[in-house]
C-alpha positions in Angstrom: -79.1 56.2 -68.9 -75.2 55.2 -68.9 -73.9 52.9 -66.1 -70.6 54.0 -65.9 -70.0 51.7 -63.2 -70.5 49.1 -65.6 -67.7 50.1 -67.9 -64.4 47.6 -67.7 -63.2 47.1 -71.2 -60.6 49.2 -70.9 -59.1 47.1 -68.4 -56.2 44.7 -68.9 -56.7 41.4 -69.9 -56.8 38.9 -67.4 -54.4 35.6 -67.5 -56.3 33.4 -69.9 -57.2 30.2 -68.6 -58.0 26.6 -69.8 -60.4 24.5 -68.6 -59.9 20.5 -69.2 -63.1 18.3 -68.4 -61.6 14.7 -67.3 -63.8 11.6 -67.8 -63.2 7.6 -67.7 -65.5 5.8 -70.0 -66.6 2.8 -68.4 -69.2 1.8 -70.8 -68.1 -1.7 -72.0 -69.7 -3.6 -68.9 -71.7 -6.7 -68.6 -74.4 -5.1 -68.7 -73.8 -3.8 -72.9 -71.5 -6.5 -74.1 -71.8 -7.4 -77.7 -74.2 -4.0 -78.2 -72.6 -1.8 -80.4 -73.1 1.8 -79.1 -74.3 3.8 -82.8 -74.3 7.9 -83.1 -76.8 9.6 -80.9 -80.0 11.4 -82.7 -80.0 14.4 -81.2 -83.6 15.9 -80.0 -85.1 19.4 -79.8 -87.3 20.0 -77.3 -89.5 22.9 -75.9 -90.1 22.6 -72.9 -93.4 23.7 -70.5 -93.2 26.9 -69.0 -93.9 25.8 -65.8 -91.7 22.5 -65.5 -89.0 22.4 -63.3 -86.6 19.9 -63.3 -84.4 18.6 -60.3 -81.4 16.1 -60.6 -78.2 15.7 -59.1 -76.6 14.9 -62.1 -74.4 11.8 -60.8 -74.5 8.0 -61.6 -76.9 8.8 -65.2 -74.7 7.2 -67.2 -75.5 4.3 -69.9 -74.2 1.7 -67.7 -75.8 3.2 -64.5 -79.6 3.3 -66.4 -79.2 -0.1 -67.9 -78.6 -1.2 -64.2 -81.7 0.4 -63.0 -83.4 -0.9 -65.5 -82.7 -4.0 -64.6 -83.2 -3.7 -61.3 -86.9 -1.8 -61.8 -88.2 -4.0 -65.2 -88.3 -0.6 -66.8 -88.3 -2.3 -70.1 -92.3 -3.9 -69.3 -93.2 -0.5 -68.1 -91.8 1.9 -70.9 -94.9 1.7 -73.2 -97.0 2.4 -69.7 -95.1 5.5 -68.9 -95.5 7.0 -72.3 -99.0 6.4 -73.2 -100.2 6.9 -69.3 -98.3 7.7 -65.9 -95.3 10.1 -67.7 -95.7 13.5 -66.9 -95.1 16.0 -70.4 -92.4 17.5 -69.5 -91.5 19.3 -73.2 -93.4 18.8 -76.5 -91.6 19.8 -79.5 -91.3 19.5 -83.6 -89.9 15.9 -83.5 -91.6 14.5 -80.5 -92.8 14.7 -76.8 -90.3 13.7 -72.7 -92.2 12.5 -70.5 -91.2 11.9 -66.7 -90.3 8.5 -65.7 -91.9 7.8 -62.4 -89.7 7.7 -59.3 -86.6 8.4 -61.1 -85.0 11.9 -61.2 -81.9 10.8 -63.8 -83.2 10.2 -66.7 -86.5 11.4 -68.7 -88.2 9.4 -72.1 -88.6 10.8 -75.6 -91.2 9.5 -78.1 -90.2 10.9 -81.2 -93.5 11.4 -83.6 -91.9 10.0 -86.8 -90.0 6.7 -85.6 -92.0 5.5 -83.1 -93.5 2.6 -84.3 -91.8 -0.3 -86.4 -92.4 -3.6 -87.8 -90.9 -6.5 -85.6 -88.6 -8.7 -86.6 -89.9 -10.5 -83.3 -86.9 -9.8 -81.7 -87.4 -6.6 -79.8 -83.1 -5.1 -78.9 -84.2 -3.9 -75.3 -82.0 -1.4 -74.6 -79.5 -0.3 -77.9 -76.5 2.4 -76.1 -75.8 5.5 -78.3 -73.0 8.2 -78.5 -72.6 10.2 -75.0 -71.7 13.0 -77.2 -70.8 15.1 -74.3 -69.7 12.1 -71.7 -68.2 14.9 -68.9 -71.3 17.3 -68.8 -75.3 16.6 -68.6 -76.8 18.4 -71.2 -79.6 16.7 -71.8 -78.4 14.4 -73.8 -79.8 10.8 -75.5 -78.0 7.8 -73.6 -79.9 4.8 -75.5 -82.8 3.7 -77.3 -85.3 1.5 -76.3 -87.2 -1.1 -78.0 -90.3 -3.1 -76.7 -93.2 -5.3 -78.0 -96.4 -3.2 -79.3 -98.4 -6.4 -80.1 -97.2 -9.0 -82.3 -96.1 -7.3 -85.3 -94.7 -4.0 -84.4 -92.4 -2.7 -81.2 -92.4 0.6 -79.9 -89.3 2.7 -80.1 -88.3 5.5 -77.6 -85.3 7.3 -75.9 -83.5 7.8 -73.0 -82.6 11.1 -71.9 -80.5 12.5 -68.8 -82.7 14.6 -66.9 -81.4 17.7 -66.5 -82.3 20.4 -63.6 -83.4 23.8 -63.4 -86.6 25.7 -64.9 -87.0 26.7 -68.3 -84.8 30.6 -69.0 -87.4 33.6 -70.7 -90.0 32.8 -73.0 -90.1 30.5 -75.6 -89.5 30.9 -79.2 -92.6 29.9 -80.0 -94.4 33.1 -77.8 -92.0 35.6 -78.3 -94.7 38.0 -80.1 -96.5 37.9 -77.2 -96.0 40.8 -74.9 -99.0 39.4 -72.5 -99.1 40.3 -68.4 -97.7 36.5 -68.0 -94.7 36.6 -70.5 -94.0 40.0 -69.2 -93.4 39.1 -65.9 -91.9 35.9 -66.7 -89.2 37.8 -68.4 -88.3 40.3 -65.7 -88.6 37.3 -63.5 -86.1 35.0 -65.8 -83.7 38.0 -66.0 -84.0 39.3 -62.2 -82.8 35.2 -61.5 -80.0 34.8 -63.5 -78.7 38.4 -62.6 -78.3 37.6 -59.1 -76.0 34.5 -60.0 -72.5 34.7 -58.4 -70.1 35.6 -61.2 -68.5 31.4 -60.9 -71.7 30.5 -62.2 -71.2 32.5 -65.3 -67.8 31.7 -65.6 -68.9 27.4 -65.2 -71.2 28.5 -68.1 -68.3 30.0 -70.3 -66.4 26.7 -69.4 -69.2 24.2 -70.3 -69.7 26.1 -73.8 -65.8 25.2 -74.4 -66.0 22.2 -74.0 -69.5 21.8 -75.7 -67.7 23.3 -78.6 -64.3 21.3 -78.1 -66.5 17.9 -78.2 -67.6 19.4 -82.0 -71.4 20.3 -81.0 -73.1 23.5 -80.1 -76.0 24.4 -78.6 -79.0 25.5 -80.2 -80.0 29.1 -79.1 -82.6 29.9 -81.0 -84.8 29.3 -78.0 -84.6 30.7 -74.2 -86.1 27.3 -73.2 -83.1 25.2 -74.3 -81.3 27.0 -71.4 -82.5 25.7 -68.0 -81.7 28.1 -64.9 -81.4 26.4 -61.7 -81.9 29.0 -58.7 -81.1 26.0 -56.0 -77.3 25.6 -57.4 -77.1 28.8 -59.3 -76.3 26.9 -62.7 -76.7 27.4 -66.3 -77.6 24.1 -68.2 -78.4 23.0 -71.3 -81.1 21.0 -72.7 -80.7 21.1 -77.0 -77.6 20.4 -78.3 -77.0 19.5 -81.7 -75.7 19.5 -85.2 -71.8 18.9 -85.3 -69.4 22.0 -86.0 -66.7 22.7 -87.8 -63.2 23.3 -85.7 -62.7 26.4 -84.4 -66.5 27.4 -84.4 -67.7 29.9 -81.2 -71.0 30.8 -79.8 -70.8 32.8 -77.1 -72.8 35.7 -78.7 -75.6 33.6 -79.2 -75.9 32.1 -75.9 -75.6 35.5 -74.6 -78.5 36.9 -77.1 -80.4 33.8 -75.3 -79.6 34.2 -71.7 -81.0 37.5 -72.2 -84.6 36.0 -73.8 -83.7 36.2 -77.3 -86.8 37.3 -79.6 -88.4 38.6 -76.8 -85.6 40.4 -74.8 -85.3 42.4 -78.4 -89.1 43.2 -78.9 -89.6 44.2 -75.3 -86.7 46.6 -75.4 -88.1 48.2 -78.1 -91.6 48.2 -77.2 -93.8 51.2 -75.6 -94.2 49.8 -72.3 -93.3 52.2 -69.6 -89.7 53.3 -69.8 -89.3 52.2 -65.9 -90.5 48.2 -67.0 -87.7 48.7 -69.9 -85.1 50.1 -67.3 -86.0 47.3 -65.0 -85.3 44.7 -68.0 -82.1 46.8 -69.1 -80.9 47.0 -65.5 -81.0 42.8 -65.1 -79.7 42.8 -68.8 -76.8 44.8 -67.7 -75.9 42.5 -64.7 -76.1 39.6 -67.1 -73.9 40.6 -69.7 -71.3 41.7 -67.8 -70.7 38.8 -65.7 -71.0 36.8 -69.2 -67.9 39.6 -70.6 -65.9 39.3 -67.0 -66.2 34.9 -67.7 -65.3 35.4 -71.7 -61.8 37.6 -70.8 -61.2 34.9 -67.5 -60.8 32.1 -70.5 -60.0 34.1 -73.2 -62.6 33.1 -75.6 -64.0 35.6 -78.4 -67.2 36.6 -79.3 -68.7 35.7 -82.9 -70.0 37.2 -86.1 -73.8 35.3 -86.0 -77.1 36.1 -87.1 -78.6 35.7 -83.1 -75.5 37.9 -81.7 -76.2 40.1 -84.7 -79.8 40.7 -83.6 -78.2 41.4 -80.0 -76.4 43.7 -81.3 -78.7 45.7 -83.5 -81.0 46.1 -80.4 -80.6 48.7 -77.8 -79.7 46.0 -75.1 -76.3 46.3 -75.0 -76.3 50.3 -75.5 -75.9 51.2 -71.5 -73.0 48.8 -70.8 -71.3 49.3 -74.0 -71.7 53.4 -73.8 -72.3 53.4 -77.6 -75.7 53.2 -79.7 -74.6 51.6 -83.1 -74.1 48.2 -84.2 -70.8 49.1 -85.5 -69.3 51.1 -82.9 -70.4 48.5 -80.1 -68.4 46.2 -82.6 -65.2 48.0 -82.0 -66.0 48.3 -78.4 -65.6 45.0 -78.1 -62.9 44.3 -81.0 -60.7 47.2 -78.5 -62.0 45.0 -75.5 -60.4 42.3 -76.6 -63.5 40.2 -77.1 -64.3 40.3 -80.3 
């Protein structure tokens, strides 16, 4: 089935636009003096399924969390929230977020390997790290904190901002699985983020830029670091990592994500009923080409990578693209001007 409809690339190219992301560091306050702030370790996180995650995103900086720290004794119930009243929010390779209770700004991180230490009998408290993306939540480690585990060793964990929205598709991790559940939580994921306004796409486009400008990127190996909130029709990001080198893009592989990844591929090419595959394709469709209208708004290009790679291999992109091969839906979008 072509969707004609769908067909733009041989329209003119719009006026490219930058975005700029102003921010004001205001981290050497009271409340850190004589802490030196030390590169963030980054985390990498699957989240639950069913988690959901709600947060307005404002005052979840350093200084505002050491404040409510403060003002809560946080510090004499970390160890608590960990080993009994956090809710698991994500469990992954390098360690498990828990909830903090009453707080919707910032989660905690026990990471398997470095948790425990020997004490020095000075426990730091609260050590700042890196904001390594201070004008946009995406998740990201704020601090580390350190607290007495008995007398010879103190428990180390992270702070996180909390970020909002429900986990997108199906997990890495389960993306063999073509079960009643994953099925209809893919249709589901992709019906969702089809119906977002195309400024939500183009926010998404935006944040990547900058993400990228700051020298990170955003690990899209898995669905689940991309966190769909239906309430403010936003795309956010909960796993970035590993610095870049200049000039580096990654639209393709957020797209092959927002799309489910692994699993958008094997239930395209599966032998479900061709009307569950055009229902996928149809959402698919919608996706893609609000994430190609937000590309040409800012004039950003699409990548040679292995995730786009697989994207493009599949039949996904066949109906809005009006080709069939890998390399003609190349040229498609080399004559679009997006590649």
């Amino acid at each position: 089935m072509k969707i004609n409809n769908y067909y733009f690339f041989a329209n003119k190219k719009n006026n490219h636009s930058s975005v700029e992301h102003s921010y004001k560091s205001n981290l050497l306050s009271k409340h850190t003096d004589g802490i030196k702030t030390i590169p963030a370790q980054l985390c990498r996180d699957s989240f639950n399924r069913n988690v959901s995650f709600k947060s307005d995103n404002i005052d979840n900086t350093l200084v505002d969390f050491v404040k409510w720290s403060n003002e809560t004794d946080f510090l004499s119930k970390a160890r608590e929230i960990v080993e009994k009243t956090g809710e698991i929010l994500g469990s992954g390779f390098e360690g498990i977020t828990y909830s903090i209770p009453d707080c919707d700004k910032w989660v905690i991180k026990e990471f398997k390997r470095s948790n425990l230490i020997p004490s020095d009998g000075n426990p730091k408290g609260i050590i700042p790290l890196e904001d390594i993306c201070p004008a946009l939540n995406v998740g990201q480690v704020i601090a580390k904190v350190e607290v007495p585990n008995g007398e010879k060793f103190v428990s180390q964990y992270f702070i996180l901002k909390r970020q909002s929205g429900i986990s997108h598709g199906i997990s890495y991790g389960d993306s063999n699985n073509l079960d009643e559940f994953n099925i209809k939580k893919h249709l589901k994921s992709l019906e969702i983020l089809s119906k977002f306004p195309q400024e939500s796409f183009d926010k998404c486009i935006q944040d990547i830029s900058y993400i990228t400008k700051q020298g990170y990127q955003i690990d899209c190996c898995n669905p689940y670091n991309f966190m769909i909130d239906n309430e403010k029709k936003s795309i956010n990001f909960v796993d970035i990592n590993d610095r870049i080198s200049s000039g580096h893009t990654q639209y393709g592989n957020v797209l092959y994500s927002l799309l489910d990844g692994e699993f958008g591929i094997l239930f395209s090419s599966s032998d479900l009923p061709e009307e569950i595959k055009e229902t996928s394709k149809k959402y698919s469709d919608d996706i893609a080409l609000k994430f190609f209208r937000a590309m040409k708004k800012t004039g950003v290009k699409l990548e040679n990578s292995d995730y786009f790679n697989k994207l493009l291999k599949s039949n996904i992109l066949n109906n809005i693209l009006n080709v069939d091969t890998e390399d003609a839906k190349i040229k498609r979008l080399q004559k679009s001007g997006l590649m």
